[in-house]
C-alpha positions in Angstrom: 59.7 -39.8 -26.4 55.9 -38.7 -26.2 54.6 -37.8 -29.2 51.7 -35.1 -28.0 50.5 -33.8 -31.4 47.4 -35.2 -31.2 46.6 -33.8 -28.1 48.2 -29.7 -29.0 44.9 -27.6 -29.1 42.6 -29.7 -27.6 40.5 -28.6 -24.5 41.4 -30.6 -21.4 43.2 -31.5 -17.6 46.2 -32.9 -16.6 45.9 -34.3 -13.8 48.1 -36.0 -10.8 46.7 -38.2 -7.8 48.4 -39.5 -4.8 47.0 -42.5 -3.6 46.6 -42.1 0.5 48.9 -44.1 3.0 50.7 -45.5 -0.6 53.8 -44.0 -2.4 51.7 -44.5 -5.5 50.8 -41.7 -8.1 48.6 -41.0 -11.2 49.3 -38.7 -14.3 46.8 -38.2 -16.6 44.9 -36.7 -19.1 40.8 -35.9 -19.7 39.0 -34.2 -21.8 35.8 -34.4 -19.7 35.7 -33.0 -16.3 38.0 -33.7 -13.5 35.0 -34.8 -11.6 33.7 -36.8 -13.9 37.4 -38.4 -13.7 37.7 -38.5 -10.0 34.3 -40.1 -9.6 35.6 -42.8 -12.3 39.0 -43.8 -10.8 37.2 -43.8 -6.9 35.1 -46.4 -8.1 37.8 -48.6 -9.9 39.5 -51.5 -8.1 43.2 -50.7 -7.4 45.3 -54.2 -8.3 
């Protein structure tokens, strides 16, 4: 089980991606901007 008291309180996103023509999906977390995260995972290599 998740243990998500560190993260009760805090400012952020929760986020989910869909990778297109894939069946692949992302969930996250961020505590700086979505775009800021967006930006970050586009320009990351996918293995």
């Amino acid at each position: 089980m998740f243990d998500d008291s560190a993260y009760r309180n805090k400012p952020g996103f929760i986020y989910l991606i869909h990778a297109q023509e894939t069946d692949r999906y992302k969930i996250g977390l961020t505590t700086r901007s979505v775009e800021a995260r967006f930006a970050e995972l586009n320009s990351s290599q996918s293995p």
